[in-house]
ZADO-1210 file (C-alpha; in nm, 4 decimals, padded with zeros to 6 digits):
<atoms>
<atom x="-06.9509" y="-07.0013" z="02.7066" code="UNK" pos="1"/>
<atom x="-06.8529" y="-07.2711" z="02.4835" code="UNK" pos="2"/>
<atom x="-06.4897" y="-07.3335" z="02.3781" code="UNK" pos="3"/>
<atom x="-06.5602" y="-07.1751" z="01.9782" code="UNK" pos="4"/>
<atom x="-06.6733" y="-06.8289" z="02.1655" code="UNK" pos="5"/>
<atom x="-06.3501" y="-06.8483" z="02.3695" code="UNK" pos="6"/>
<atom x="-06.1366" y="-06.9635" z="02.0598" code="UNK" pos="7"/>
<atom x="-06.2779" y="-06.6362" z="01.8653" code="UNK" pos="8"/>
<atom x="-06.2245" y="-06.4270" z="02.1064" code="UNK" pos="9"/>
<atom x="-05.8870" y="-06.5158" z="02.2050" code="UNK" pos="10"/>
<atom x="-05.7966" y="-06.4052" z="01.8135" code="UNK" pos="11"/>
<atom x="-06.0024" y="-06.0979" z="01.8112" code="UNK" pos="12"/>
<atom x="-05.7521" y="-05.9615" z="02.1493" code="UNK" pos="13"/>
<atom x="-05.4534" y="-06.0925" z="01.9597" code="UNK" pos="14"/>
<atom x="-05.5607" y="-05.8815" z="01.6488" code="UNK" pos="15"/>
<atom x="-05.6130" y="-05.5964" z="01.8484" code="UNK" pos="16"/>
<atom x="-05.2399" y="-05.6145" z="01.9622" code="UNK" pos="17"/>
<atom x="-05.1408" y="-05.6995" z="01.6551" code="UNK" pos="18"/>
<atom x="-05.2720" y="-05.3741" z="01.5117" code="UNK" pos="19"/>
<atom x="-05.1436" y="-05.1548" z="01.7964" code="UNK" pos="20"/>
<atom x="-04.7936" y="-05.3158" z="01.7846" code="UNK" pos="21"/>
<atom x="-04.7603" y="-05.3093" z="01.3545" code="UNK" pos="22"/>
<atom x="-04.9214" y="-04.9109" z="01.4501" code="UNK" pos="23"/>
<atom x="-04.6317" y="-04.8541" z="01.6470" code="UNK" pos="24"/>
<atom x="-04.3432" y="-04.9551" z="01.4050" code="UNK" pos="25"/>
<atom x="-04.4811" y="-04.7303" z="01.1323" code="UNK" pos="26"/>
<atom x="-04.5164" y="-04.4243" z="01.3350" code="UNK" pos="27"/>
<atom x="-04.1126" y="-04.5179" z="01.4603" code="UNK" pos="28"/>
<atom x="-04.0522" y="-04.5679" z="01.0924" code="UNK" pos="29"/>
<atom x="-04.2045" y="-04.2462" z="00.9712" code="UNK" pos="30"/>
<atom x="-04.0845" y="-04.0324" z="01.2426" code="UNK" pos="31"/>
<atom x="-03.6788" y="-04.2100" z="01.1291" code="UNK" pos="32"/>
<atom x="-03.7433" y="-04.1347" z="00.7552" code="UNK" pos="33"/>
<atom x="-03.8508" y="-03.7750" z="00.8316" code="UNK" pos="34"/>
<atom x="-03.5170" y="-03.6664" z="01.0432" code="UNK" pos="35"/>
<atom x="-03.3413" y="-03.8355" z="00.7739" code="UNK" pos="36"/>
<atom x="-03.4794" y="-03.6088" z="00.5114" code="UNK" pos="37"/>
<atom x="-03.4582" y="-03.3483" z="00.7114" code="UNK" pos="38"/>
<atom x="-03.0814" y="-03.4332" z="00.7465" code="UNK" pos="39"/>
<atom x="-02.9546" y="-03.5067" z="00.3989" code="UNK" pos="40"/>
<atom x="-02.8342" y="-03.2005" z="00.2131" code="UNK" pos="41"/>
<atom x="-02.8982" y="-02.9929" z="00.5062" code="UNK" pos="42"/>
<atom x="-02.7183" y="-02.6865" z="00.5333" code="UNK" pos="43"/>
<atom x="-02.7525" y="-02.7081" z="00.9034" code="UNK" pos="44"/>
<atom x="-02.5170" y="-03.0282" z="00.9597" code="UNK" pos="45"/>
<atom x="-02.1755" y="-02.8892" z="01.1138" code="UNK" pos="46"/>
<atom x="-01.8871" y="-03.0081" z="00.9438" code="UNK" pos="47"/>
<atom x="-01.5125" y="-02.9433" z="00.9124" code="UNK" pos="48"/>
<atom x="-01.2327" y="-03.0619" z="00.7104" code="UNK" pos="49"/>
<atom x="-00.8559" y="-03.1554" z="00.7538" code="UNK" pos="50"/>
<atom x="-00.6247" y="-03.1796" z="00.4579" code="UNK" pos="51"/>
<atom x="-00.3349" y="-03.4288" z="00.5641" code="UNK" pos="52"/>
<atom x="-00.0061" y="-03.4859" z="00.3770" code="UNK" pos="53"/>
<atom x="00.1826" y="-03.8235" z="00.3168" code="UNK" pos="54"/>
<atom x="00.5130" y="-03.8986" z="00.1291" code="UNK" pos="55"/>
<atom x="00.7280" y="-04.2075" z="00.0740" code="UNK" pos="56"/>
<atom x="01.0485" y="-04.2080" z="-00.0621" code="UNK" pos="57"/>
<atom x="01.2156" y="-04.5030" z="-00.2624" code="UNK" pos="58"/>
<atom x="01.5566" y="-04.5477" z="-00.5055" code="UNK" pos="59"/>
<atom x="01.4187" y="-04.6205" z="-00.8632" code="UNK" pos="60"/>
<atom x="01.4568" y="-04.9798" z="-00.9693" code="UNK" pos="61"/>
<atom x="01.3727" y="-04.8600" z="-01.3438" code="UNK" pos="62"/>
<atom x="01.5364" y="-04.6888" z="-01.6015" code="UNK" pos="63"/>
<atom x="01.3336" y="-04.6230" z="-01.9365" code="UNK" pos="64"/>
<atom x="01.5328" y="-04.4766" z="-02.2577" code="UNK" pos="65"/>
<atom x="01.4263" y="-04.4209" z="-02.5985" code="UNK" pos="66"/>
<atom x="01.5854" y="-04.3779" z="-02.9244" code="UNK" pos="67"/>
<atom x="01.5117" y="-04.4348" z="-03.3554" code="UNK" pos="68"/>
<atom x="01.6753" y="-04.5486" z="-03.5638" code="UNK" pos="69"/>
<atom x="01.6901" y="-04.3584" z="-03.8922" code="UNK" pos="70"/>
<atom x="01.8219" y="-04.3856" z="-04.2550" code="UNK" pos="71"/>
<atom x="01.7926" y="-04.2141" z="-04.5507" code="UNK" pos="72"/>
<atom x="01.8395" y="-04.3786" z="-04.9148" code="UNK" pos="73"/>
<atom x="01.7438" y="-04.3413" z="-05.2932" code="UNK" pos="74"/>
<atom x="01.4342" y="-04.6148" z="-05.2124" code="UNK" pos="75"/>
<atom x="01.2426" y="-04.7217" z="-04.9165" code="UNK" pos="76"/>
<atom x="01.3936" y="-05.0773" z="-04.9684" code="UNK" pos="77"/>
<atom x="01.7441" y="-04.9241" z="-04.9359" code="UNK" pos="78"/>
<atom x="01.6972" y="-04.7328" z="-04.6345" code="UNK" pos="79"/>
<atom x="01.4673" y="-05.0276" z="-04.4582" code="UNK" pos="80"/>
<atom x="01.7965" y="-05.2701" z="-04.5138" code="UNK" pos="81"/>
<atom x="02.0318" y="-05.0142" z="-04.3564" code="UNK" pos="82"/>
<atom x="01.7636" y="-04.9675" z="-04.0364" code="UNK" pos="83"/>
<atom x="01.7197" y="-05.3175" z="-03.9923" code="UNK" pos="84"/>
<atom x="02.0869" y="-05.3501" z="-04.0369" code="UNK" pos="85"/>
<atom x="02.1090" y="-05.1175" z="-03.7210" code="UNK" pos="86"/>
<atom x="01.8583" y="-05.2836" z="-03.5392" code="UNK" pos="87"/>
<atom x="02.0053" y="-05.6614" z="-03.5262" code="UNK" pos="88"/>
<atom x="02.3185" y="-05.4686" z="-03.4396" code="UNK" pos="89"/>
<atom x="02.1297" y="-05.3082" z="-03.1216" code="UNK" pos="90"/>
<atom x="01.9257" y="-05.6094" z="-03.0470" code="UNK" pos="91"/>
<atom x="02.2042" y="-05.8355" z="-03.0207" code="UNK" pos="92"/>
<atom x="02.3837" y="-05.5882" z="-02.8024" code="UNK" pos="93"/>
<atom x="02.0998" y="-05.5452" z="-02.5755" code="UNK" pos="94"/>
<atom x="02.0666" y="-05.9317" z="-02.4970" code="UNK" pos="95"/>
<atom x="02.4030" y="-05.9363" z="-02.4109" code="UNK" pos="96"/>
<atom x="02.3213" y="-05.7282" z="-02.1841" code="UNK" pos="97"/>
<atom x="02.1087" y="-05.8858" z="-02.0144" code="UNK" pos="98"/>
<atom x="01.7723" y="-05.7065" z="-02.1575" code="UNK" pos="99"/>
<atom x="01.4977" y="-05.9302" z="-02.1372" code="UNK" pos="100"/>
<atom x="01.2903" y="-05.8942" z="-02.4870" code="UNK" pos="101"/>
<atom x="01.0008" y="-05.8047" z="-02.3285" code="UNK" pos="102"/>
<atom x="01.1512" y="-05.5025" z="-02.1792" code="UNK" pos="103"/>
<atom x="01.1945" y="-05.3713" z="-02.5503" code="UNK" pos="104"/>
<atom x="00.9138" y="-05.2188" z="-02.7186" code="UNK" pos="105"/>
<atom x="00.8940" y="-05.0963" z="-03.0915" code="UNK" pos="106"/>
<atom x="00.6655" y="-04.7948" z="-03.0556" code="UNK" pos="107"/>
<atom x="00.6647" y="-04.6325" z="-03.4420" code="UNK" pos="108"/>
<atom x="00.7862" y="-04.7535" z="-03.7163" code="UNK" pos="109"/>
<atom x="00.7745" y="-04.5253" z="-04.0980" code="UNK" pos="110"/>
<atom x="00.9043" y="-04.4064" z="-04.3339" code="UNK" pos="111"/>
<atom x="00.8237" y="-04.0991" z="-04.6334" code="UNK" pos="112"/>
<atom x="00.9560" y="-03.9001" z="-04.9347" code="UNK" pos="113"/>
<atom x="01.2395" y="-03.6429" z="-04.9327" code="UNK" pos="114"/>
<atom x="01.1117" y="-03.3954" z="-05.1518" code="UNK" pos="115"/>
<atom x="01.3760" y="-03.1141" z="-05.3507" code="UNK" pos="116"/>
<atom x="01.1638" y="-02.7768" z="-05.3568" code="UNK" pos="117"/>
<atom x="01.5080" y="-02.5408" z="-05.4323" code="UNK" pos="118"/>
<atom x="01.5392" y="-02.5980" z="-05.8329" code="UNK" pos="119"/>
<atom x="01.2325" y="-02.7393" z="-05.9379" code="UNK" pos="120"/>
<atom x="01.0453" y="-02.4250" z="-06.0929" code="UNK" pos="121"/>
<atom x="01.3458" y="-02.2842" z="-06.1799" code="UNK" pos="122"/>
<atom x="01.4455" y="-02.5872" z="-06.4068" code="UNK" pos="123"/>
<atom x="01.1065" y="-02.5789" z="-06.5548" code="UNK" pos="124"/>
<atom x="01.1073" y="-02.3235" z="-06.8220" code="UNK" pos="125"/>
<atom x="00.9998" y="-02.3767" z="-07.0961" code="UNK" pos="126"/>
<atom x="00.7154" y="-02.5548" z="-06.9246" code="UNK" pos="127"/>
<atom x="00.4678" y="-02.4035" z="-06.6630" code="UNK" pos="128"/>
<atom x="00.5872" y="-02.4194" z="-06.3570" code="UNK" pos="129"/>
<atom x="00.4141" y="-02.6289" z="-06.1014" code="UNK" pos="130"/>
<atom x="00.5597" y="-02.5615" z="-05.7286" code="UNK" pos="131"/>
<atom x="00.2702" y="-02.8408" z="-05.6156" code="UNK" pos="132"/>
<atom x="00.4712" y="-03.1413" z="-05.7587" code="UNK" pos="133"/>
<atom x="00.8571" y="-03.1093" z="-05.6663" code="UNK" pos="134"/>
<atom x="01.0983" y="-03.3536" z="-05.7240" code="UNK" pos="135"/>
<atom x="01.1783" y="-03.6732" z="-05.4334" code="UNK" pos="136"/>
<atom x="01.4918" y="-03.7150" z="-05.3852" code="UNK" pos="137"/>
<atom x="01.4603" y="-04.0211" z="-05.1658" code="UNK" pos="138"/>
<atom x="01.3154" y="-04.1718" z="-04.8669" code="UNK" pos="139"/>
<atom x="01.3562" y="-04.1501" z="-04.5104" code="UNK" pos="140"/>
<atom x="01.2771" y="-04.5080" z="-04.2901" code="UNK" pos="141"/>
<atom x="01.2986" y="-04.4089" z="-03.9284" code="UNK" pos="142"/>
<atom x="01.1845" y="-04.6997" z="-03.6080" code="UNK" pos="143"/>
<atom x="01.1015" y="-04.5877" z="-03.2554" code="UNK" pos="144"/>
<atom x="01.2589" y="-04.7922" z="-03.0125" code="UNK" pos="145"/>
<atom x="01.1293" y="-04.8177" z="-02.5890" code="UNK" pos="146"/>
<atom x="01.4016" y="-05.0077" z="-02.3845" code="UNK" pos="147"/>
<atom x="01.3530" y="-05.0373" z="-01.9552" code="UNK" pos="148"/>
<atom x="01.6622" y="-05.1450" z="-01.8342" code="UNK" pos="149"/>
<atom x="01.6075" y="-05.3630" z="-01.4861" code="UNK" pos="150"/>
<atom x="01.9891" y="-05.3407" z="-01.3823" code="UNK" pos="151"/>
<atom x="02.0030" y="-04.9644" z="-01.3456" code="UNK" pos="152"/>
<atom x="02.3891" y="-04.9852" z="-01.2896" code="UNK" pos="153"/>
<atom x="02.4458" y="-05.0505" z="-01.6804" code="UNK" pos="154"/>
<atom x="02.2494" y="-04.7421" z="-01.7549" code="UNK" pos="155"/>
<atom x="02.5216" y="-04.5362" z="-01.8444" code="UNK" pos="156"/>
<atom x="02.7011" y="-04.8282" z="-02.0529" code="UNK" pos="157"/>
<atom x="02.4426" y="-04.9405" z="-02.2391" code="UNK" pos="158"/>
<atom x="02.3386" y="-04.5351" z="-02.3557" code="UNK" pos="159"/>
<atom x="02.7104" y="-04.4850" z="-02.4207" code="UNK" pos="160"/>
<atom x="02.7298" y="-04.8008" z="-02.6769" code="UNK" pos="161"/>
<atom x="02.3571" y="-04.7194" z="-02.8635" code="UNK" pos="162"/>
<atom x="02.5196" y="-04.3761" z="-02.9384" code="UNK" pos="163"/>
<atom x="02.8032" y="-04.6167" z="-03.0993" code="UNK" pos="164"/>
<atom x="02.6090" y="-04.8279" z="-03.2899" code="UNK" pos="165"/>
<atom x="02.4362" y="-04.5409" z="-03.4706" code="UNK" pos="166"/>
<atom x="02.1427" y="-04.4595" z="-03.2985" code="UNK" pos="167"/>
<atom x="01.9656" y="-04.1050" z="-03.2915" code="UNK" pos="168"/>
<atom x="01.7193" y="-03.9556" z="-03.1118" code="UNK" pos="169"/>
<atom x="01.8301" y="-04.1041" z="-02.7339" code="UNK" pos="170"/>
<atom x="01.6108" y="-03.9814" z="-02.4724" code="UNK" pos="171"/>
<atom x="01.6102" y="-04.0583" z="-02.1215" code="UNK" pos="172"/>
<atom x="01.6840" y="-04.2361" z="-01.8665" code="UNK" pos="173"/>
<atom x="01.3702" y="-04.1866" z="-01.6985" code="UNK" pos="174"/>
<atom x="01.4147" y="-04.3568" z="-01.3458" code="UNK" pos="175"/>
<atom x="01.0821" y="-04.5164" z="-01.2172" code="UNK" pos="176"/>
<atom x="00.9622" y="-04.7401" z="-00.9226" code="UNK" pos="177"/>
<atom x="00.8370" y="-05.0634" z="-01.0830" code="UNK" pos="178"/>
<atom x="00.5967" y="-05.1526" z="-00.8314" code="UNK" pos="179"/>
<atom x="00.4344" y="-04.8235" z="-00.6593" code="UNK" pos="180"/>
<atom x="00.1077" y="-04.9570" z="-00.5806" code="UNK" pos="181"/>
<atom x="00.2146" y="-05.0435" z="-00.1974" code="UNK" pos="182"/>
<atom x="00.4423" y="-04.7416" z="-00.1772" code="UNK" pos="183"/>
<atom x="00.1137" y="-04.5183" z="-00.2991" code="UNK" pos="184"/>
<atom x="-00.0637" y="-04.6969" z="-00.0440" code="UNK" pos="185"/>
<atom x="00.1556" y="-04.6189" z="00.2061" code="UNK" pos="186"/>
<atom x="00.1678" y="-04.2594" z="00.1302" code="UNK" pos="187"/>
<atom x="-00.2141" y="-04.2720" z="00.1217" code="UNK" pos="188"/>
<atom x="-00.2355" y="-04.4155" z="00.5032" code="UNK" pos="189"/>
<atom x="00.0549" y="-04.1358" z="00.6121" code="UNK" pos="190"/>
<atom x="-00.1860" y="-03.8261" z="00.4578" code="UNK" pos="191"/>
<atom x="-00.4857" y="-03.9510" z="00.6485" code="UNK" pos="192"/>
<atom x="-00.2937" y="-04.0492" z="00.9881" code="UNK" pos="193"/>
<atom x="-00.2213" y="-03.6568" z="00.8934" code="UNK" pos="194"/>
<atom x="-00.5267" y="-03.5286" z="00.8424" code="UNK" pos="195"/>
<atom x="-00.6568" y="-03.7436" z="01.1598" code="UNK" pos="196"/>
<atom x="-00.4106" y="-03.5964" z="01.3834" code="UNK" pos="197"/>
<atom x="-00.5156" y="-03.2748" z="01.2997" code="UNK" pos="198"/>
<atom x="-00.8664" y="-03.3430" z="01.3097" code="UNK" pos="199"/>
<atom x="-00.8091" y="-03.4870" z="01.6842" code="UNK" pos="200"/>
<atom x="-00.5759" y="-03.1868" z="01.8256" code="UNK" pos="201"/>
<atom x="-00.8457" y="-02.9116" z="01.6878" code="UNK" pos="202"/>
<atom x="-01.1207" y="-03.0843" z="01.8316" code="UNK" pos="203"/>
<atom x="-00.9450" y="-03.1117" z="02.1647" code="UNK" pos="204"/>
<atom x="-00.8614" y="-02.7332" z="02.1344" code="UNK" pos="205"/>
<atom x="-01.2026" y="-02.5956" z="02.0968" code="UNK" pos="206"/>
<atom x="-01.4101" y="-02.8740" z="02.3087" code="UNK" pos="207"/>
<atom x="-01.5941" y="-03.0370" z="02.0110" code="UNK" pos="208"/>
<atom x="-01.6475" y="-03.3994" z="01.9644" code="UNK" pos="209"/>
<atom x="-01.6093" y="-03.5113" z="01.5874" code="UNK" pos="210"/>
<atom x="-01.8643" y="-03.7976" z="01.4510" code="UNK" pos="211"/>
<atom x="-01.8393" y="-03.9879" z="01.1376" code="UNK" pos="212"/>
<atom x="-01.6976" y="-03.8662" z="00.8233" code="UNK" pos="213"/>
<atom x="-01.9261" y="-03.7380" z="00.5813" code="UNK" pos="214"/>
<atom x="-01.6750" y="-03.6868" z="00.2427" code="UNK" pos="215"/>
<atom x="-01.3019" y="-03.7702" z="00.1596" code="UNK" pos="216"/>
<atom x="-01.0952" y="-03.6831" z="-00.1242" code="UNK" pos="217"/>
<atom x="-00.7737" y="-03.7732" z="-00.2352" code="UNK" pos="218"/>
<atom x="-00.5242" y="-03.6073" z="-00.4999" code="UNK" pos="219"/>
<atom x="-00.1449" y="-03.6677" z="-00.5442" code="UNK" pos="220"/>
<atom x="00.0616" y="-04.0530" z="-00.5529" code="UNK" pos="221"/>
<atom x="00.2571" y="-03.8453" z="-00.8172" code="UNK" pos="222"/>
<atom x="00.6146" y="-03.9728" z="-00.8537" code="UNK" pos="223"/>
<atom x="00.8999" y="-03.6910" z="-00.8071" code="UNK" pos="224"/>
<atom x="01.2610" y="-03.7687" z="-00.9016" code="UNK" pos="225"/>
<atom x="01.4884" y="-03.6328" z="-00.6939" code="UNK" pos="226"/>
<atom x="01.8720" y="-03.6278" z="-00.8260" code="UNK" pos="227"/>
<atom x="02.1686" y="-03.6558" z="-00.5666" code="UNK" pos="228"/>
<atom x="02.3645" y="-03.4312" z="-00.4517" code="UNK" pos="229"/>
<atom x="02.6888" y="-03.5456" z="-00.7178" code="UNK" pos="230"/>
<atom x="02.6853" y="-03.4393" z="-01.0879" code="UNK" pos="231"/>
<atom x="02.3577" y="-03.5590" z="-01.3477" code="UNK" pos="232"/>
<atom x="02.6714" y="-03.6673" z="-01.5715" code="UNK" pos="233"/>
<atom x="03.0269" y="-03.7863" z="-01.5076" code="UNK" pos="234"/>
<atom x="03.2513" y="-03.9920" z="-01.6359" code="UNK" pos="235"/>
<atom x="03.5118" y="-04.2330" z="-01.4957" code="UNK" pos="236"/>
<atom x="03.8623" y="-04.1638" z="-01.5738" code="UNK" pos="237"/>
<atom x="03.9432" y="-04.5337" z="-01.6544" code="UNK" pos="238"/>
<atom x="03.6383" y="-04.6687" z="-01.8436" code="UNK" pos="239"/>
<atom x="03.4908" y="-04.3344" z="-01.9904" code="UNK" pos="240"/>
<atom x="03.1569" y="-04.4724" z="-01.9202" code="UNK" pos="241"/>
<atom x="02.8888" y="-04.2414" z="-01.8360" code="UNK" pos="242"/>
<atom x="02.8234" y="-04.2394" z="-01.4385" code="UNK" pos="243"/>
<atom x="02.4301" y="-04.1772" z="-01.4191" code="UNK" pos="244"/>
<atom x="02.2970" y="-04.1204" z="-01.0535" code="UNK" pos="245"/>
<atom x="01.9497" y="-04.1985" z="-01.0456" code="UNK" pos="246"/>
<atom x="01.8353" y="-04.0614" z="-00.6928" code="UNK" pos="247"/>
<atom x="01.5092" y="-04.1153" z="-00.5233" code="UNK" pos="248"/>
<atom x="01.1894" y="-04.0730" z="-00.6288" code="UNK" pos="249"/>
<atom x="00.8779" y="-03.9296" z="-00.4008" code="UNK" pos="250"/>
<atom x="00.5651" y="-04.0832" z="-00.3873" code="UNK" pos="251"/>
<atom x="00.3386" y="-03.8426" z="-00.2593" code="UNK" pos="252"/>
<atom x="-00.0597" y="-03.8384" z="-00.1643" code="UNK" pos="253"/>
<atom x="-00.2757" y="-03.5688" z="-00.0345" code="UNK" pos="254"/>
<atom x="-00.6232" y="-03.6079" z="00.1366" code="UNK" pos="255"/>
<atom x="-00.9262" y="-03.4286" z="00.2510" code="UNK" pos="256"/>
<atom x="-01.1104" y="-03.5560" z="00.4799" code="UNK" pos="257"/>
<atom x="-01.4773" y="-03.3659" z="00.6224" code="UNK" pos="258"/>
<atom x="-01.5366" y="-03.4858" z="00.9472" code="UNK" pos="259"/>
<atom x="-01.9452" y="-03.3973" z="01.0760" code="UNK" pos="260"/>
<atom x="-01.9452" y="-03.1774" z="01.4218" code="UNK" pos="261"/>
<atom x="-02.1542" y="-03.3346" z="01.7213" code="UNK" pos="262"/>
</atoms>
């Protein structure tokens, strides 16, 4: 047999392997792709879940207040002079102390017609009477104001002097973490070492092994305020300044986590 006969037949037995080896993966292939079908949304997978709790506690290093300022005058122009009159007064005040302008946010600013309904038909006669147009007696201008105050220890003083300088409206404080993202992160690892512990000691308890997790759901990182113990309000006998605790707040995070059964 010359050397082209054995060269021909040397590839026809490597084809033939060839086809039984590539014959081979598909069948393994088809065989994995139908348990997986048969798997997903199976209502025969065991599963159980584990809700786990987390919380993180932390003094607020933010105090948010809000007030307007508000005038009322014959013409817009009038009233607009006495607001902004108001407002250098409160600006200057909060630079001095120590409010960075960034931290101070106009968040509305407006103003309308004062309008007299009482007299106006009653005035009219002999004319028709026409309750649709009544007289304006002026205009209100009125400017919404956002201040976060960083030192939380002026809180008090600084809400005490804006009530002097003629400010209406004052809301707040509203005491807030500034950065919460690694204290919700934290709360977030304390709910699902929760959860996990759970998960573990049940398994233990009834003899089942626990594979991977097949869902996980969180709700919660919501912020709680909680006041101390001492008054919301007080005021020291030598300065008169109002004392405001501002507490801790609780960063909280729950989880669900659905663990498959083996």
């Amino acid at each position: 047999m010359d050397l082209t006969q054995e060269y021909k037949k040397s590839l026809f037995k490597l084809g033939i392997v060839l086809g039984i080896l590539m014959s081979v993966y598909f069948a393994v292939k088809i065989i994995s792709d139908l348990k997986s079908y048969d798997t997903i949304g199976s209502s025969n997978i065991n599963s159980m879940s584990f809700s786990g709790h987390g919380e993180v506690k932390a003094v607020p290093d933010i105090a948010n207040i809000s007030f307007t300022l508000k005038q009322e005058s014959k013409t817009v122009k009038e009233a607009q002079g006495i607001v902004t009159g108001i407002e250098t007064k409160v600006l200057k005040f909060l630079s001095d102390s120590k409010i960075d302008t960034k931290d101070i946010k106009t968040t509305n600013s407006s103003f309308y017609p004062k309008y007299d309904y009482s007299n106006y038909c009653a005035n009219a006669y002999p004319h028709p009477c026409d309750p649709s147009k009544p007289k304006i007696t002026g205009y209100e201008v009125s400017e919404a104001i956002n201040v976060k105050i960083r030192n939380t220890g002026d809180v008090g003083k600084i809400i005490d002097e804006l009530g002097k300088l003629g400010v209406s409206e004052l809301s707040g404080p509203n005491f807030v973490i500034d950065k919460e993202d690694a204290l919700k992160a934290e709360a977030r690892k304390n709910a699902i070492d929760d959860a996990k512990e759970k998960a573990e000691k049940l398994a233990k308890d009834l003899g089942i092994r626990l594979g991977k997790i097949t869902s996980f759901n969180e709700n919660g990182n919501y912020p709680m305020p909680m006041m101390y113990a001492e008054g919301a309000m007080s005021k020291s006998a030598d300065t008169r300044t109002p004392s405001i605790p501002k507490g801790e707040n609780t960063i909280s995070s729950d989880v669900t986590i659905t663990y498959e059964i083996r």
